[in-house]
N, C-alpha and C positions, 0 to 999 in steps of 0.2 A: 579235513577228514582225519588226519594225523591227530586231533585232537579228541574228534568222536571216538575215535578204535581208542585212542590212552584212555578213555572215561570208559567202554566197555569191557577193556581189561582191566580194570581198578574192580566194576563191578563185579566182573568173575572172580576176582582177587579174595575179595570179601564177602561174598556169598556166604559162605559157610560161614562166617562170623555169627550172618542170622539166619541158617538156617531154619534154627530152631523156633524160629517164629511161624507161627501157623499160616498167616494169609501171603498177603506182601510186606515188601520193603522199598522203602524210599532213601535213597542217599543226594545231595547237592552237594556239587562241587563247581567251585565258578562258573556263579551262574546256569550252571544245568543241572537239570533234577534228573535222577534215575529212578523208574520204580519197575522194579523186581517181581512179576506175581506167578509163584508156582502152585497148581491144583491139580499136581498128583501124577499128572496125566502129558503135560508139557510146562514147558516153562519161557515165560514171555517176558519180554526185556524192551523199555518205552525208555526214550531219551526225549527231557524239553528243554527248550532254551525258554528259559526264563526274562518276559520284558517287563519292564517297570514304566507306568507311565500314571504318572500321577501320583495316586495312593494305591493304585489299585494293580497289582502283578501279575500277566497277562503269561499263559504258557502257549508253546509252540513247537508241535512234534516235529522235530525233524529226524528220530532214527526210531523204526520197530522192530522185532526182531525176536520169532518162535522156534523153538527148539524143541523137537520130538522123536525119542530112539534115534537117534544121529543125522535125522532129517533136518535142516534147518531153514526157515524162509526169513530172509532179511529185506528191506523197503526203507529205503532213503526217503525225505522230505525236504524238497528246497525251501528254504528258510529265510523271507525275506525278499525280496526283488530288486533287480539290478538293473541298472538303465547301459545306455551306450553313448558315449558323448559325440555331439556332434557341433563342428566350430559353426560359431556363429559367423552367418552371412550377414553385410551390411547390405540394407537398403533404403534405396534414395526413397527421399519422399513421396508420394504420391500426389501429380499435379492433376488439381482437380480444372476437370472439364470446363473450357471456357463457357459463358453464356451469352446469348442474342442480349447487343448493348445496343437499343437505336440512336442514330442521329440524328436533331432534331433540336434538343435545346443546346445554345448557344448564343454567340454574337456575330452578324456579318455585315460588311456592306458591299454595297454593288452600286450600277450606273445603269440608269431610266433613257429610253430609246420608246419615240414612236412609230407604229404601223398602223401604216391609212393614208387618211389626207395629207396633204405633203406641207406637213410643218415639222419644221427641223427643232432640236431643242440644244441648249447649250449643254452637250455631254458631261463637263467637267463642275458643273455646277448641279446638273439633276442629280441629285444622290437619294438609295434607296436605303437606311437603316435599316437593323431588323435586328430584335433581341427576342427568340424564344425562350419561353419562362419553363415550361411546363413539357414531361415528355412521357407520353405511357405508349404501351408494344401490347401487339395480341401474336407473342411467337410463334410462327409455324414449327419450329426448330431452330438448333443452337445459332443459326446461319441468316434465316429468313423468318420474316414475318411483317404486319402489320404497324406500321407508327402513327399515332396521332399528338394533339396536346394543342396548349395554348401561346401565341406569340403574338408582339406586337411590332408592327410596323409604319417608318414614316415616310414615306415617299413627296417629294418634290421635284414639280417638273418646269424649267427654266424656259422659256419663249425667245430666238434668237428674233432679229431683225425689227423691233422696236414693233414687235406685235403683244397683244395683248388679249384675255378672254374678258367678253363682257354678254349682256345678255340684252336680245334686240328684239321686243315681243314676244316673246317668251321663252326663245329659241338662244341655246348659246353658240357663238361666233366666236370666231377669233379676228379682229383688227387691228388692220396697222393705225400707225399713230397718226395724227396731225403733221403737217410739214412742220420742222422744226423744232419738234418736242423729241427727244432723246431719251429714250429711258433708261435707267440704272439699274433695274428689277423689273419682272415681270415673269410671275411663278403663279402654280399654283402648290398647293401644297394638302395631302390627305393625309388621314390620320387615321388606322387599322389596326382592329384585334384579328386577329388569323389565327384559324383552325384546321388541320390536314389532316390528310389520308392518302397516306401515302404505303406502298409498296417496297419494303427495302433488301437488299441481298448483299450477301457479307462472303468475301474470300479471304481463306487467313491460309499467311505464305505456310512452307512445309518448316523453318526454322522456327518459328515463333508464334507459336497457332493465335498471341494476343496482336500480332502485326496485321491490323485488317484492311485490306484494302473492300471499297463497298460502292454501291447507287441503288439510289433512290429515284422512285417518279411516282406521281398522282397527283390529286386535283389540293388547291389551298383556297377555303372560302375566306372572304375576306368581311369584317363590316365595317364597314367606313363609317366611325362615329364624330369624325370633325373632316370638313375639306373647307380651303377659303384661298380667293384667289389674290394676288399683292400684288400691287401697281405703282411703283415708284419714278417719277424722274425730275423734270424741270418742268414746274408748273401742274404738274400731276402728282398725286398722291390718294391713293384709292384702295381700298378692300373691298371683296364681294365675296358673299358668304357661299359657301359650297350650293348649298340649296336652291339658291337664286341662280345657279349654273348647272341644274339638273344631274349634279355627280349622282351614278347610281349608289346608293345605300349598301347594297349588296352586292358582291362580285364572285368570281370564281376562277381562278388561276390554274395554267399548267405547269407544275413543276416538273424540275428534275437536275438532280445532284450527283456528283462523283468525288468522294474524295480517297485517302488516305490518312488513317488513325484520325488526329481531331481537325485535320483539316477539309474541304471541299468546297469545289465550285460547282457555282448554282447557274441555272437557268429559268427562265420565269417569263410565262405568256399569258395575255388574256384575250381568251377570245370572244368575251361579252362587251368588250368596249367598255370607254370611260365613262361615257355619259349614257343618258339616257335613250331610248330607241327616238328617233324620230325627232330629237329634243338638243343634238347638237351633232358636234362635228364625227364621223366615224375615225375614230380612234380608240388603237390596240396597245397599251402598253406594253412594252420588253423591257427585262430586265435582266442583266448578267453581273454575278459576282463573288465574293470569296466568303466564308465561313468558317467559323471556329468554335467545333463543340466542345463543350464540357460535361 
């Protein structure tokens, strides 16, 4: 302001310099132009600050200023805009929302157990593999929803006490052996693509919403595309093809899993039976065992 009043005493200063000019007068003095325009009747006094931006020289009122019989109206113009600083806050990143991860494709194995007729099997020998390939979700939310996909599985089931499966008129059996004859082996062994639908729910702790602890349960179809049964010992030495022991084709399992992050343990029932209706022994597969997804 100190600088506007020295530029409008300069102009009064010099007024009379040009009076004698009929209309206005213009004077610039750094950067700000004066123009002077007296019509007889009052006298008007315009102050601009002069911007340069480019080629092109941009004015900008900031002082006005009429003078009439000793009246005078004077009008400031803020000139330019001003901001307010304010310190910058740091902020942490922004962690984005977990998502529904199912469980499902992996590697695990477990131990085959039957329910039924009262054949025991060699626990330590029945082993059930299982590599799922393939894993798609229909999420309900970040937490829960729908898992299905494609696995395969091999299951082999060990015969204690020198029995063996074989097929007697049409019907499969289980027999023991001849006196004398000791067997080494006596398994059968199925060979399955497995497909689920399964149910799953996800709890993520209050530290680490990716720490999940989760279960699963629903139905696993299974198709048995090879089963064959093996018969080894002294004096014996035999195969018999699944088919020729009425394995069902087609199966359907109860699952159900718990684990934590990539780890869980499974559980596995069938309640269709091994074989066929009417066609062999009533037997229910179990299986219980450990998993590791990725």
């Amino acid at each position: 302001m100190k600088k506007v009043a020295f530029i409008l005493l300069t102009a009064v200063c010099t007024f009379p310099l040009f009076a004698n000019h009929p209309a206005d007068t213009t004077i610039v003095i750094d950067n700000r132009k004066i123009e002077i325009i007296d019509d007889e009747h009052r006298l008007r006094v315009r102050v601009f600050d002069l911007i340069k931006e480019n080629e092109y020289v941009e004015r900008q009122l900031i002082f006005e200023g009429h003078y009439r019989e000793g009246v005078r109206h004077e009008r400031r113009h803020i000139s330019g805009a001003f901001s307010v600083p304010v310190p910058a806050v740091a902020q942490q990143p922004r962690r984005r929302a977990p998502r529904f991860n199912p469980h499902w494709a992996g590697f695990g194995i477990g131990f085959n157990h039957f329910s039924g007729d009262d054949f025991s099997l060699n626990s330590s020998r029945s082993l059930e593999i299982k590599w799922n390939i393939v894993e798609r979700t229909v999420p309900f939310n970040r937490n829960s929803g729908l898992v299905t996909g494609v696995g395969l599985t091999w299951n082999r089931y060990h015969l204690n006490g020198n029995r063996f499966f074989a097929n007697e008129d049409g019907v499969t059996v289980i027999l023991p052996t001849e006196e004398g004859i000791n067997l080494t082996r006596s398994r059968l062994g199925i060979n399955s693509i497995t497909i689920p639908l399964l149910f799953e729910q996800q709890i993520r702790t209050q530290h680490n919403r990716r720490n999940v602890f989760y279960f699963s349960a629903g139905a696993v179809g299974n198709i048995n595309y090879m089963s064959r049964a093996r018969v080894e010992g002294r004096r014996i030495n035999e195969t018999t093809r699944g088919r020729d022991l009425h394995v069902r084709p087609l199966t359907v399992d109860l699952m159900a899993q718990v684990g934590l992050r990539g780890w869980a343990v499974y559980a596995k029932y069938s309640p269709m039976g091994l074989f066929e209706g009417n066609r062999g022994p009533e037997i229910n597969p179990v299986s219980v065992g450990l998993m590791w997804h990725f």
